[in-house]
PQR file of N, CA, C, O and H, with PARSE charges and radii, in Angstrom:
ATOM      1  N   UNK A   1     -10.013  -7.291  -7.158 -0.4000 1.5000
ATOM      2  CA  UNK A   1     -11.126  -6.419  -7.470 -0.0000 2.0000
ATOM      3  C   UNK A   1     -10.636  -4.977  -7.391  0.5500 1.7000
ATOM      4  O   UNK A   1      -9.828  -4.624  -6.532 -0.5500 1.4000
ATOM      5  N   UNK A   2     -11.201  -4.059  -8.408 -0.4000 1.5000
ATOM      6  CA  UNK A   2     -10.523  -2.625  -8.367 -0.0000 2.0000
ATOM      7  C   UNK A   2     -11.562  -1.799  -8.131  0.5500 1.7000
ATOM      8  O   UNK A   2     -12.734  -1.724  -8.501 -0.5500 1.4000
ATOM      9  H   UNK A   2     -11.858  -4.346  -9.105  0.4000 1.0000
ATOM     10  N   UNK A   3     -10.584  -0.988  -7.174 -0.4000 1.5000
ATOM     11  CA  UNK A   3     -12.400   0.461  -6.614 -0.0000 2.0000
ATOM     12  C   UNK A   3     -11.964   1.700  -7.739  0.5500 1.7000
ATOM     13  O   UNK A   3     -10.881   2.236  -7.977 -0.5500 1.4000
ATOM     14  H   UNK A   3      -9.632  -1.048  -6.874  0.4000 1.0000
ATOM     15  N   UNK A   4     -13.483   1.904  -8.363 -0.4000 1.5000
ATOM     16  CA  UNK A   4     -13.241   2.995  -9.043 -0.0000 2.0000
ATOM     17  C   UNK A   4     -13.364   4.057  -8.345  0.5500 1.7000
ATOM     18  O   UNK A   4     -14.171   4.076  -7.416 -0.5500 1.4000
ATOM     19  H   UNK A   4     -14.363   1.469  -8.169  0.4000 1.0000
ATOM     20  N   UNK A   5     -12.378   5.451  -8.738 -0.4000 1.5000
ATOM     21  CA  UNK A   5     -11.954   6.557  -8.278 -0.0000 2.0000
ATOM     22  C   UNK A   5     -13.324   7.287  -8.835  0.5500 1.7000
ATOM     23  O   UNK A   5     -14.131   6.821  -9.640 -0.5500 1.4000
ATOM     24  H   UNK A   5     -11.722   5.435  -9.493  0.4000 1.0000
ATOM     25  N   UNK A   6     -13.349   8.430  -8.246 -0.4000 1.5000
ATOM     26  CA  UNK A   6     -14.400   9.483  -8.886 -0.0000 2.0000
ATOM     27  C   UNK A   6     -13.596  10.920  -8.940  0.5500 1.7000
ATOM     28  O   UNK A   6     -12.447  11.103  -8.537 -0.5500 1.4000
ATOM     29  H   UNK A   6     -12.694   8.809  -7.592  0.4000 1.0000
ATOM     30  N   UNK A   7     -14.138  11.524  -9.308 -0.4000 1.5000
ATOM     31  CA  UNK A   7     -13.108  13.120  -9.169 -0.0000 2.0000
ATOM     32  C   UNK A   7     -14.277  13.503  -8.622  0.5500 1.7000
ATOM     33  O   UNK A   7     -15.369  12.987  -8.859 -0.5500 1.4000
ATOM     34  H   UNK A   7     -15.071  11.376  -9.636  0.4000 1.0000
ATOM     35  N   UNK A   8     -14.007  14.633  -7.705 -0.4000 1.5000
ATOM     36  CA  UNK A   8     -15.018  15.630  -7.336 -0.0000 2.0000
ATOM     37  C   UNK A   8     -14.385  16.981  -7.032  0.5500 1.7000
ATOM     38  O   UNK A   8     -13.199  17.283  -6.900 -0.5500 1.4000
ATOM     39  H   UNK A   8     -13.119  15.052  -7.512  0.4000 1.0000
ATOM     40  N   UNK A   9     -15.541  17.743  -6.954 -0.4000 1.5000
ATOM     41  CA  UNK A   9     -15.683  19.223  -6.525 -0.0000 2.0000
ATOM     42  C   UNK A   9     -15.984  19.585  -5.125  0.5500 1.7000
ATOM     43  O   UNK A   9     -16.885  18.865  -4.694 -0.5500 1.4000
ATOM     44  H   UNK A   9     -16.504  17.498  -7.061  0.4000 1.0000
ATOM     45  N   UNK A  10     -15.598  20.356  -4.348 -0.4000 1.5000
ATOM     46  CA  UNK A  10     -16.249  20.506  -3.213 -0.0000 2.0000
ATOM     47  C   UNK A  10     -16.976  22.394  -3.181  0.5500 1.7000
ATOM     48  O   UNK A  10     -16.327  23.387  -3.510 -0.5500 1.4000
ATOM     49  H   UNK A  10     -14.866  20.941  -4.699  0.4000 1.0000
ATOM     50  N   UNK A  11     -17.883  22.389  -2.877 -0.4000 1.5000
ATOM     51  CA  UNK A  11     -18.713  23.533  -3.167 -0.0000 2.0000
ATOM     52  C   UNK A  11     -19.640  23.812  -1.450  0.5500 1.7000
ATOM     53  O   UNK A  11     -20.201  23.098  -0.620 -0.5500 1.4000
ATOM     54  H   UNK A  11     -18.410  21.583  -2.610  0.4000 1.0000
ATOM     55  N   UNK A  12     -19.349  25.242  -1.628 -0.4000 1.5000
ATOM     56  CA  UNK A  12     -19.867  26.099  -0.091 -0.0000 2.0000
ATOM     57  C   UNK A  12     -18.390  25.208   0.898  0.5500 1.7000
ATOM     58  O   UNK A  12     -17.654  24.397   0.335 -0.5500 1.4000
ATOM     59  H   UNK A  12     -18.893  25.822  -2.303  0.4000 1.0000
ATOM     60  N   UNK A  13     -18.256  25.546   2.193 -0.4000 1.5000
ATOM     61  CA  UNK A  13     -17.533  26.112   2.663 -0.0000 2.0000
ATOM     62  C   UNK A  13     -16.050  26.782   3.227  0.5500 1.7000
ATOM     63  O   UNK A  13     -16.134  28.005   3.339 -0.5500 1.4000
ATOM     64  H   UNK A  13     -18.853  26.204   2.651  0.4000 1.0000
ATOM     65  N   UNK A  14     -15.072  26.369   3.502 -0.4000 1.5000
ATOM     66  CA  UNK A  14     -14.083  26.743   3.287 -0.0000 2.0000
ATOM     67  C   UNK A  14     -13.246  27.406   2.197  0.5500 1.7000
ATOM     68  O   UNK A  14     -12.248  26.686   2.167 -0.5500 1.4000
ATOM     69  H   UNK A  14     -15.003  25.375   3.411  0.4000 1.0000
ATOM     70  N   UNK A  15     -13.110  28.181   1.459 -0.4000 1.5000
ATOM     71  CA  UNK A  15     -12.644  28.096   0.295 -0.0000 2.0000
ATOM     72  C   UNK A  15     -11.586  27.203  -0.090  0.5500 1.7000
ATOM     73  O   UNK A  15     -11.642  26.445  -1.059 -0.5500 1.4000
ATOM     74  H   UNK A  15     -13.921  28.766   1.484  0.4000 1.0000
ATOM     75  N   UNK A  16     -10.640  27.316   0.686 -0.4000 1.5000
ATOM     76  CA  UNK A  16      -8.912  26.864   0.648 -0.0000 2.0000
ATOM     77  C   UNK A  16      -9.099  25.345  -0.070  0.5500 1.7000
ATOM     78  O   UNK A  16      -8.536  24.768  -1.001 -0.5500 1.4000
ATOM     79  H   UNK A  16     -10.594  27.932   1.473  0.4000 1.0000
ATOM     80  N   UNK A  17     -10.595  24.885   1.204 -0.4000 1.5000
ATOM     81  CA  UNK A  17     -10.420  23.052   0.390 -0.0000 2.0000
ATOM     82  C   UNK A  17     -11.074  22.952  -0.750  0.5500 1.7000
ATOM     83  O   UNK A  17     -11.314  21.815  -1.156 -0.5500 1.4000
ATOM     84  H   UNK A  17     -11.053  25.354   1.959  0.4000 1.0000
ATOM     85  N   UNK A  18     -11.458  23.954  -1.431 -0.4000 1.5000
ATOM     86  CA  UNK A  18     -12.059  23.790  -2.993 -0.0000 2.0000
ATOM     87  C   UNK A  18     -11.226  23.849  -3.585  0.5500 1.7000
ATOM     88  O   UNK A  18     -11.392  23.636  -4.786 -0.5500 1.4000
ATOM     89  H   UNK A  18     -11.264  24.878  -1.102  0.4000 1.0000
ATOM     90  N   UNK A  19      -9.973  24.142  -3.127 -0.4000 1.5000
ATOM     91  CA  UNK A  19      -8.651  24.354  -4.185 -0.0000 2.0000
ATOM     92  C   UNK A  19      -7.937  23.264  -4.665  0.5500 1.7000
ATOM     93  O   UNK A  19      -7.439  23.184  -5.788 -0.5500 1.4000
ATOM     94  H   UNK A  19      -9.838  24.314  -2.152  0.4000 1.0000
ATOM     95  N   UNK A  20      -7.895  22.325  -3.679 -0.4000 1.5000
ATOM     96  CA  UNK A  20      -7.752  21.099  -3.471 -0.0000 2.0000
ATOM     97  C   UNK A  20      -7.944  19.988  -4.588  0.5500 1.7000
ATOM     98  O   UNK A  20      -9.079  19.643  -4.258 -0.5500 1.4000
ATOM     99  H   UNK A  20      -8.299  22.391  -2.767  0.4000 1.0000
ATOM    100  N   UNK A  21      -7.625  19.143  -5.731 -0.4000 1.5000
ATOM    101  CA  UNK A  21      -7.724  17.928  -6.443 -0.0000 2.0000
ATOM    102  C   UNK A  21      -7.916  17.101  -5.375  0.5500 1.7000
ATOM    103  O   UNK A  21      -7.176  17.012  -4.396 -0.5500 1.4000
ATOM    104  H   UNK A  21      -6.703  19.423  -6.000  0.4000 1.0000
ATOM    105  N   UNK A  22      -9.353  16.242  -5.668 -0.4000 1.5000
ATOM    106  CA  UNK A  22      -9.843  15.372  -5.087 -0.0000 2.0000
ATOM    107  C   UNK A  22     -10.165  14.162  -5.594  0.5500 1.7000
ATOM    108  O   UNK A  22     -10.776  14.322  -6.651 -0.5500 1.4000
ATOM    109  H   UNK A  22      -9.954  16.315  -6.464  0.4000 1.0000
ATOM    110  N   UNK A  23     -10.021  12.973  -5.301 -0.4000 1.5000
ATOM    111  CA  UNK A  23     -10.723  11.811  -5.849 -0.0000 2.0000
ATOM    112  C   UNK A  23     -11.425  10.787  -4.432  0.5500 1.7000
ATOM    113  O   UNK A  23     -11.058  11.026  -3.281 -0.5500 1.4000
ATOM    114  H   UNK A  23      -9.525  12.844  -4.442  0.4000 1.0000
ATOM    115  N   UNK A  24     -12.143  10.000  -4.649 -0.4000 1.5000
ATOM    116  CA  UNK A  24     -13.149   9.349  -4.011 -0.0000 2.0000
ATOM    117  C   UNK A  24     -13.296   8.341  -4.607  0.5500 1.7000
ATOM    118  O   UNK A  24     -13.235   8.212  -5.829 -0.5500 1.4000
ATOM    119  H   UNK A  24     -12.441   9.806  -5.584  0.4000 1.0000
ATOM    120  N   UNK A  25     -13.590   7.191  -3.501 -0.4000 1.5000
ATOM    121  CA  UNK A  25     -14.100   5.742  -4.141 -0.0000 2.0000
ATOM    122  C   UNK A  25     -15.563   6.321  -4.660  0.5500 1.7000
ATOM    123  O   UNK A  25     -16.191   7.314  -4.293 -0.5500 1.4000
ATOM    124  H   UNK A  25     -13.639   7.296  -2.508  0.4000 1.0000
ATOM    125  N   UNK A  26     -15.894   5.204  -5.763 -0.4000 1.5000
ATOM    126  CA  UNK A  26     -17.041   5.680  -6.335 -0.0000 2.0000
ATOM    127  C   UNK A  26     -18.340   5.273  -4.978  0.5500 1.7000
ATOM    128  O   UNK A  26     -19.296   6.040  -4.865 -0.5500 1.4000
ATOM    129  H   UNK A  26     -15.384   4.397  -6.061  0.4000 1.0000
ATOM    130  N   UNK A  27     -18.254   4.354  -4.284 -0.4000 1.5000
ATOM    131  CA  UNK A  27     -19.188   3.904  -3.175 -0.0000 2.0000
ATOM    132  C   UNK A  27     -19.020   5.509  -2.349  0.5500 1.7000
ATOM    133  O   UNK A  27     -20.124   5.650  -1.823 -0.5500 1.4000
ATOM    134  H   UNK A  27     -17.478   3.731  -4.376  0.4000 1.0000
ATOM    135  N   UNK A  28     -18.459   6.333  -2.117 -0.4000 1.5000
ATOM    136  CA  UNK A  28     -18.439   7.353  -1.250 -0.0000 2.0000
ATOM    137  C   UNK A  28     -19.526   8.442  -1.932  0.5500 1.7000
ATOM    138  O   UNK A  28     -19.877   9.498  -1.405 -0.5500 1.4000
ATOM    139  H   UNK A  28     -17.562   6.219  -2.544  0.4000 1.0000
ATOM    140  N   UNK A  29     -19.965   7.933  -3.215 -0.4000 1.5000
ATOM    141  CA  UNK A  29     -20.651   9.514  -3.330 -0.0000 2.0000
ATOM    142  C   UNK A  29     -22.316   9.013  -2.530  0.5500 1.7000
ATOM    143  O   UNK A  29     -23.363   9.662  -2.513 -0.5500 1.4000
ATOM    144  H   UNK A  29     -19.680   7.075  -3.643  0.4000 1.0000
ATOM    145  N   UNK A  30     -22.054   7.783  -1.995 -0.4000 1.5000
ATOM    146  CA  UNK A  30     -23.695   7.646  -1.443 -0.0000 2.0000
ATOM    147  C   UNK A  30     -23.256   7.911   0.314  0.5500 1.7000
ATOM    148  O   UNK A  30     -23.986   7.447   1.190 -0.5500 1.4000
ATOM    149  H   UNK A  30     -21.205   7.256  -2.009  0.4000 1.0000
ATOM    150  N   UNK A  31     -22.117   8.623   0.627 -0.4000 1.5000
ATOM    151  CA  UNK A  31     -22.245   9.111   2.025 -0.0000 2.0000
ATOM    152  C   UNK A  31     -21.397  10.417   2.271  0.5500 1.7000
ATOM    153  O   UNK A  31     -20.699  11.010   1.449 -0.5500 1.4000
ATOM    154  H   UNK A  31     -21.523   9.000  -0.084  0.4000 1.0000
ATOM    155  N   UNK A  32     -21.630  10.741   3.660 -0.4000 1.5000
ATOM    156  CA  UNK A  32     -20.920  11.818   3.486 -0.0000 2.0000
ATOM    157  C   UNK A  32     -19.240  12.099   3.861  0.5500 1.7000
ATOM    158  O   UNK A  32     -18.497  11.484   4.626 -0.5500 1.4000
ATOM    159  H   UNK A  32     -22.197  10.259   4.328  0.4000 1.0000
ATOM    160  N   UNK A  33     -19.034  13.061   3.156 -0.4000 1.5000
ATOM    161  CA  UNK A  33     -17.625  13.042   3.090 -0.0000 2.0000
ATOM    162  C   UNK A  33     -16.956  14.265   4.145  0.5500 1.7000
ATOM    163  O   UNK A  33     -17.115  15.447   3.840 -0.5500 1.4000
ATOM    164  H   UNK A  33     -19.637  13.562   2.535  0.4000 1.0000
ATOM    165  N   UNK A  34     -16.284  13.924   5.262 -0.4000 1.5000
ATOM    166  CA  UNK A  34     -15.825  14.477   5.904 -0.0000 2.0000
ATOM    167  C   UNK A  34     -13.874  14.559   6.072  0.5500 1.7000
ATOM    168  O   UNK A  34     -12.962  13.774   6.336 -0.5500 1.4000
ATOM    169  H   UNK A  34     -16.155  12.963   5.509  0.4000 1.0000
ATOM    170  N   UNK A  35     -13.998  15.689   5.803 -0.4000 1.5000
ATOM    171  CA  UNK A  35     -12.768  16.670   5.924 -0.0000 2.0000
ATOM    172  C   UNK A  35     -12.229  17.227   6.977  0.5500 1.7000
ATOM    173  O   UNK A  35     -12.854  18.123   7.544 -0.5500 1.4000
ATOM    174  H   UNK A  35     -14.738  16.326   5.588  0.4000 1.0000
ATOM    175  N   UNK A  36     -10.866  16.782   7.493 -0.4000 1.5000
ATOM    176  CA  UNK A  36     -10.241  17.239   8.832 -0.0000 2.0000
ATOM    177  C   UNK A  36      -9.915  18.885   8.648  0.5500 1.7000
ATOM    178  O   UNK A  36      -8.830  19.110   8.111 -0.5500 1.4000
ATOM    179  H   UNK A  36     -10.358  16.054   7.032  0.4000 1.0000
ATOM    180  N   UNK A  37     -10.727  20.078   9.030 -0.4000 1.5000
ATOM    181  CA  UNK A  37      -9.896  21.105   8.699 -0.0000 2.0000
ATOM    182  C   UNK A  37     -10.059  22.037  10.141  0.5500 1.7000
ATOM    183  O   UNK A  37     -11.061  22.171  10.843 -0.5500 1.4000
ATOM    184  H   UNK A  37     -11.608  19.896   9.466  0.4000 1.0000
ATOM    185  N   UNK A  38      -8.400  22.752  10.344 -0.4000 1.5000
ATOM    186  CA  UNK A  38      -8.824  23.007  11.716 -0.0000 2.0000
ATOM    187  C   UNK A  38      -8.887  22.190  12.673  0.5500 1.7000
ATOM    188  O   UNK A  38      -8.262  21.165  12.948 -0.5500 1.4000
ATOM    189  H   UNK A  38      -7.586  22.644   9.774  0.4000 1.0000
ATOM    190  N   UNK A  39      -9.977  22.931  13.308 -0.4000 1.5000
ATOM    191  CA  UNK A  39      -9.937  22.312  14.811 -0.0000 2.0000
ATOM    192  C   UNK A  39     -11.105  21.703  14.784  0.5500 1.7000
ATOM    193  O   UNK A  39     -11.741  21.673  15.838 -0.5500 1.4000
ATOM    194  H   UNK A  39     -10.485  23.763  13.085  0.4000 1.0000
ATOM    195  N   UNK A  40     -11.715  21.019  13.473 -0.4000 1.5000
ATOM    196  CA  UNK A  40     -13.013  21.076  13.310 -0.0000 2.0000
ATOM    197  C   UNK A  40     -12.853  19.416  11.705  0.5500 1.7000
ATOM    198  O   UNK A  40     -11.833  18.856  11.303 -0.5500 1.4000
ATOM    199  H   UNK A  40     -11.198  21.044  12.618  0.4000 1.0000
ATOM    200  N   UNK A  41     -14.129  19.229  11.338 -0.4000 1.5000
ATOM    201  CA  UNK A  41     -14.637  18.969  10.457 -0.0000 2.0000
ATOM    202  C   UNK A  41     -15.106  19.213   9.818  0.5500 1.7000
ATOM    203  O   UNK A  41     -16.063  19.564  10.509 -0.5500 1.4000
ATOM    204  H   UNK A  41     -14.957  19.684  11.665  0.4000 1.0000
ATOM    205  N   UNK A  42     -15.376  19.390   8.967 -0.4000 1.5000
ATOM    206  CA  UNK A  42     -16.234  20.027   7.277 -0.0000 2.0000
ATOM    207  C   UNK A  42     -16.725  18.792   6.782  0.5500 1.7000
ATOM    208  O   UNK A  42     -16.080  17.785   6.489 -0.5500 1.4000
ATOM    209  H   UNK A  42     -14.599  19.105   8.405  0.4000 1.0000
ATOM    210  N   UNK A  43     -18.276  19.050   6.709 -0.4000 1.5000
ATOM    211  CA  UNK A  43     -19.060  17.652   6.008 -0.0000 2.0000
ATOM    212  C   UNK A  43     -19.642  18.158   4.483  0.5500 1.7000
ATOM    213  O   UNK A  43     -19.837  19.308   4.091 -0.5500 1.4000
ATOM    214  H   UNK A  43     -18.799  19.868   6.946  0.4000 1.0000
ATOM    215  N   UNK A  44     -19.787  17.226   3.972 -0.4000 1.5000
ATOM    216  CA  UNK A  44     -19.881  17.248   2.585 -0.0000 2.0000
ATOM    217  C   UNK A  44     -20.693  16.442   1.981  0.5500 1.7000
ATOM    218  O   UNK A  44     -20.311  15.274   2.043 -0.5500 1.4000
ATOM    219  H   UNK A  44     -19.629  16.292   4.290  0.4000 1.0000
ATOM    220  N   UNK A  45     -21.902  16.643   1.283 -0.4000 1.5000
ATOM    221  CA  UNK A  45     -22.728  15.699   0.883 -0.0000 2.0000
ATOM    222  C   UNK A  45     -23.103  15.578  -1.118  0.5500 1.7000
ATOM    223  O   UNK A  45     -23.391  16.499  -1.882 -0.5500 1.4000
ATOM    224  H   UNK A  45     -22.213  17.592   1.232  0.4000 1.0000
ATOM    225  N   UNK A  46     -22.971  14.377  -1.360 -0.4000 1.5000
ATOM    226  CA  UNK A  46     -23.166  14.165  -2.854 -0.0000 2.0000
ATOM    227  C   UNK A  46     -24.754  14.562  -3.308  0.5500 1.7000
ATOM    228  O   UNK A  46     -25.440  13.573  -3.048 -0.5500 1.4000
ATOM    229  H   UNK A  46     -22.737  13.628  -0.739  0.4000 1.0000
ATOM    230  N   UNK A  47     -25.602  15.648  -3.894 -0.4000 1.5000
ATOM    231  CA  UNK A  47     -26.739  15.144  -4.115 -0.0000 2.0000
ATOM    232  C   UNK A  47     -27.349  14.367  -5.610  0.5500 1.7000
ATOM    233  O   UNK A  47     -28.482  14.025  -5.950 -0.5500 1.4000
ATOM    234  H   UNK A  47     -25.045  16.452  -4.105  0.4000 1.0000
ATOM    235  N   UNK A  48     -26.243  14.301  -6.160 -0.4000 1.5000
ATOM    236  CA  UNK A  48     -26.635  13.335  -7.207 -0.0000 2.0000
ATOM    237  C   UNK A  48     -25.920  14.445  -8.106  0.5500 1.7000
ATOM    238  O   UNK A  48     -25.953  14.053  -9.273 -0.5500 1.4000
ATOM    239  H   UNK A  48     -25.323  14.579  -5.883  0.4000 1.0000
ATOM    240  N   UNK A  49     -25.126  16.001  -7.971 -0.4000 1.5000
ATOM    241  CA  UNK A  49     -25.120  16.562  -8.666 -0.0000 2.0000
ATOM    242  C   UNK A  49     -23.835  16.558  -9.600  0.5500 1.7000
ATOM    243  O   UNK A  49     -22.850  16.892  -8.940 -0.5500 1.4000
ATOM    244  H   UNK A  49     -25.100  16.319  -7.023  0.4000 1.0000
ATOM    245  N   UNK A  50     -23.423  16.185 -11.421 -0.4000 1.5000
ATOM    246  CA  UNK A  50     -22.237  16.143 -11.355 -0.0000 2.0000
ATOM    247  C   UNK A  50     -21.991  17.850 -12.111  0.5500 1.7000
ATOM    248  O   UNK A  50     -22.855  18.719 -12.230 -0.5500 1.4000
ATOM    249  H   UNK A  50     -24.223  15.914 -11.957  0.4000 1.0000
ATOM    250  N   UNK A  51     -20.746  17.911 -12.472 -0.4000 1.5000
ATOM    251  CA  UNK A  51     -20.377  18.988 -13.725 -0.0000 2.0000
ATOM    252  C   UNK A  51     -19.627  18.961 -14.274  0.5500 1.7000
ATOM    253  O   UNK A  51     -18.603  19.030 -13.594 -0.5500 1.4000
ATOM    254  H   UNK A  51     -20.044  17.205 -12.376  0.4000 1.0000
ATOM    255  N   UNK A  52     -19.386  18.865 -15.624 -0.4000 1.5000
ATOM    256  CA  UNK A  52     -18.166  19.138 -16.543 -0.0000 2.0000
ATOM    257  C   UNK A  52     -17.008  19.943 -16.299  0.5500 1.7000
ATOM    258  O   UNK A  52     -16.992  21.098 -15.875 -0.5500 1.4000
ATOM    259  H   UNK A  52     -20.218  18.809 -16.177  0.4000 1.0000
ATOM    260  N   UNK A  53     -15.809  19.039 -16.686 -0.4000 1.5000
ATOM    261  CA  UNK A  53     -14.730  19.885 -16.087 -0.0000 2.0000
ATOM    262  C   UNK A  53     -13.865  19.129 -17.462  0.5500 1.7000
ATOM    263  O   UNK A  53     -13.815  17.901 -17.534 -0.5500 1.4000
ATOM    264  H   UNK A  53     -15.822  18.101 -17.030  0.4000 1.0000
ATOM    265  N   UNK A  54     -13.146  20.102 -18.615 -0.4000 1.5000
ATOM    266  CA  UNK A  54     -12.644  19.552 -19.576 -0.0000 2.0000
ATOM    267  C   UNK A  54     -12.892  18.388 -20.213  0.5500 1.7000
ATOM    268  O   UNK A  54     -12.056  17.573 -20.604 -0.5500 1.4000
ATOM    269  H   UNK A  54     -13.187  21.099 -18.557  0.4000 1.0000
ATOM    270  N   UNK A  55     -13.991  18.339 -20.299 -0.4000 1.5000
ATOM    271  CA  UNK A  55     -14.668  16.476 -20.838 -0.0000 2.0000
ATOM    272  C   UNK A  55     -14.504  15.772 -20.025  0.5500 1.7000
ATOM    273  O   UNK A  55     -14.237  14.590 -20.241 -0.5500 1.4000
ATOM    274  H   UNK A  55     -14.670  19.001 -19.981  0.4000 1.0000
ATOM    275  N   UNK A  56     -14.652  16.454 -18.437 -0.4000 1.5000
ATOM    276  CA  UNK A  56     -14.824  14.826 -17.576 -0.0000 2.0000
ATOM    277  C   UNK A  56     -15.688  15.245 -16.669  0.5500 1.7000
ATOM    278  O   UNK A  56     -15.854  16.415 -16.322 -0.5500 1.4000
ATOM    279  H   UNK A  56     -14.869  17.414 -18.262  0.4000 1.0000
ATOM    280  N   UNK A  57     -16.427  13.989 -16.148 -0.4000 1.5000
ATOM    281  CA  UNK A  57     -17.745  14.321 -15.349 -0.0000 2.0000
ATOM    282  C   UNK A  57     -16.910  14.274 -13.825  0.5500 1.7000
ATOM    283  O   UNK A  57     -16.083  13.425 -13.492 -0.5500 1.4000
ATOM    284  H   UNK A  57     -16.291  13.039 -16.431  0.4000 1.0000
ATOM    285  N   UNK A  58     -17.419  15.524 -12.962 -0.4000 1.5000
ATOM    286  CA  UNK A  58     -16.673  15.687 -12.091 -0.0000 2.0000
ATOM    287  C   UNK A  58     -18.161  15.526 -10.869  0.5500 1.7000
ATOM    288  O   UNK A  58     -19.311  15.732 -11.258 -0.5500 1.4000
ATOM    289  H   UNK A  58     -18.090  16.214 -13.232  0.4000 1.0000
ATOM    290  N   UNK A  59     -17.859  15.165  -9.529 -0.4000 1.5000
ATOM    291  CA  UNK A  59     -19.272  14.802  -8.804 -0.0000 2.0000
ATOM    292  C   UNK A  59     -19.068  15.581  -8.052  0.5500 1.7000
ATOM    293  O   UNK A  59     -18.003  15.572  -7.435 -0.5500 1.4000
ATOM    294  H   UNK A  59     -16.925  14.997  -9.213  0.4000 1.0000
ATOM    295  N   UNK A  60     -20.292  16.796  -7.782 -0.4000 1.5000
ATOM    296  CA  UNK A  60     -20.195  17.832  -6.717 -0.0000 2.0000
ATOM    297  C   UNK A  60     -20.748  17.542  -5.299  0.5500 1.7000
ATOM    298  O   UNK A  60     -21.916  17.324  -4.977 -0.5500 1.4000
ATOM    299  H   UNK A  60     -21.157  16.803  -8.283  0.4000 1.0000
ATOM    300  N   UNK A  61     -19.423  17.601  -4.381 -0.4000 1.5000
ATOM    301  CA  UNK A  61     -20.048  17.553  -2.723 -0.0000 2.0000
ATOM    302  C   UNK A  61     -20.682  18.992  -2.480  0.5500 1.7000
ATOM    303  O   UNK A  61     -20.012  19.935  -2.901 -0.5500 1.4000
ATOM    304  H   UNK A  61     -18.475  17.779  -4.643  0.4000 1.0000
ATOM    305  N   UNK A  62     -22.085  19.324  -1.751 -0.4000 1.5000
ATOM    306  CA  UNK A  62     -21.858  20.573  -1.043 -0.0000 2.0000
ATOM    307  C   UNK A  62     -21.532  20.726   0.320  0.5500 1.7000
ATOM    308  O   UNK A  62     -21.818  19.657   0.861 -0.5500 1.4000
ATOM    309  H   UNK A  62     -22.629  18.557  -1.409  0.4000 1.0000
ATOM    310  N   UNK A  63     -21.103  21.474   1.100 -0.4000 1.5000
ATOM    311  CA  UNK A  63     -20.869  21.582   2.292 -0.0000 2.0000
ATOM    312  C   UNK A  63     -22.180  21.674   2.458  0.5500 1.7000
ATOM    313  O   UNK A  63     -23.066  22.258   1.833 -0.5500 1.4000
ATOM    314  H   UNK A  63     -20.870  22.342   0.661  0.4000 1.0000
ATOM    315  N   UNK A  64     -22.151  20.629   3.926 -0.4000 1.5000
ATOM    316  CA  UNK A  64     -23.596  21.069   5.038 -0.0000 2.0000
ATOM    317  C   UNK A  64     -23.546  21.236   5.980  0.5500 1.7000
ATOM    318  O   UNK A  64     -24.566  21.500   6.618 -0.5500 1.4000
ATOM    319  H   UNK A  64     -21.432  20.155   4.434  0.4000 1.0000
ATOM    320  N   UNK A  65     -22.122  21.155   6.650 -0.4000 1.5000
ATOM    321  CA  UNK A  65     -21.760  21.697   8.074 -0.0000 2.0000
ATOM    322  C   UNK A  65     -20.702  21.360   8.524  0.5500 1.7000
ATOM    323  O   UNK A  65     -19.958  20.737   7.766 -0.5500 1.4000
ATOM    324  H   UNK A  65     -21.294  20.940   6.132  0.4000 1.0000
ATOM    325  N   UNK A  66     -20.214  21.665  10.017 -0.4000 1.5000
ATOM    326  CA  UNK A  66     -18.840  22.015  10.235 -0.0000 2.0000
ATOM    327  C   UNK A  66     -19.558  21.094  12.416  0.5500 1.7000
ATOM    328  O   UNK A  66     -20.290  21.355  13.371 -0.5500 1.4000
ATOM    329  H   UNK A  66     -20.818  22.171  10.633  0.4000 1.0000
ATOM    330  N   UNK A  67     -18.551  20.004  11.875 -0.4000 1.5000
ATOM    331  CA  UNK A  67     -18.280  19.887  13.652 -0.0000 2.0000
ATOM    332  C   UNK A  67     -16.872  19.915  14.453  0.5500 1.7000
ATOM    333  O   UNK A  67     -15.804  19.688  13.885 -0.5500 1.4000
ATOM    334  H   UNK A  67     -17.956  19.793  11.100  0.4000 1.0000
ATOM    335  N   UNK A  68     -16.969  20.184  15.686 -0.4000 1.5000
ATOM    336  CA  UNK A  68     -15.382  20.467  16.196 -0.0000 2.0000
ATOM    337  C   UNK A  68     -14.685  18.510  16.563  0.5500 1.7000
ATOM    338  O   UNK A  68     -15.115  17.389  16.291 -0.5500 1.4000
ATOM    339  H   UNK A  68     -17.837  20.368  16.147  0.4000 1.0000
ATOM    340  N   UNK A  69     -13.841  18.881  17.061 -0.4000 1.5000
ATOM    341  CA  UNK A  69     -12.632  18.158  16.779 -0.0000 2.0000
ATOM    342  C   UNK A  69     -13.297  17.312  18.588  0.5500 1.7000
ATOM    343  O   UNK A  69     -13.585  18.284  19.286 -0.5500 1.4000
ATOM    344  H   UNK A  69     -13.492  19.792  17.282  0.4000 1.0000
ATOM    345  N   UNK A  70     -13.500  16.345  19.188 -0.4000 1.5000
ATOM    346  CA  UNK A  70     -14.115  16.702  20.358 -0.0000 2.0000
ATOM    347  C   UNK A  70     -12.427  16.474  21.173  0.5500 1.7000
ATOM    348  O   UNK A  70     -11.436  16.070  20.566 -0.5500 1.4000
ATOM    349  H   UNK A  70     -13.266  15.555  18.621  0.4000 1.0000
ATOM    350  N   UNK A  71     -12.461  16.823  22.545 -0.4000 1.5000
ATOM    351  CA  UNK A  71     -11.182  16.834  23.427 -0.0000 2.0000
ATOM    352  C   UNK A  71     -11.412  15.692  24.522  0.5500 1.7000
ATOM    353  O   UNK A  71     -10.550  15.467  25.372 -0.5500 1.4000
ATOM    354  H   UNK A  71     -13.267  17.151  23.038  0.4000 1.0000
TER
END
């Protein structure tokens, strides 16, 4: 059985990780997507939103918050 990839965008916070080429199982755009950055986490949520990017549908995460790393 094969998992389809998705491309996405990541939009609001960090800049650096918007710079980033991303892909995602397609089951991930129904949760959220968390990013090791720092000393911290960066969360990321799908709201259904996609956008064109050279004739391909690209799926936008937005940032919704940031938790630390715990010790």
């Amino acid at each position: 059985m094969s998992v389809t990839q998705v491309k996405i965008a990541l939009s609001g916070g960090p800049a650096e990780l918007a710079l980033a080429n991303r892909s995602v199982d397609a089951a991930a755009l129904e949760n959220t997507l968390k990013i090791r950055h720092g000393a911290g986490y960066e969360h990321f949520v799908h709201g259904g939103e996609f956008q064109a990017v050279d004739g391909c549908e690209i799926a936008v995460f937005r940032w919704s918050h940031r938790t630390k790393i715990a010790e």
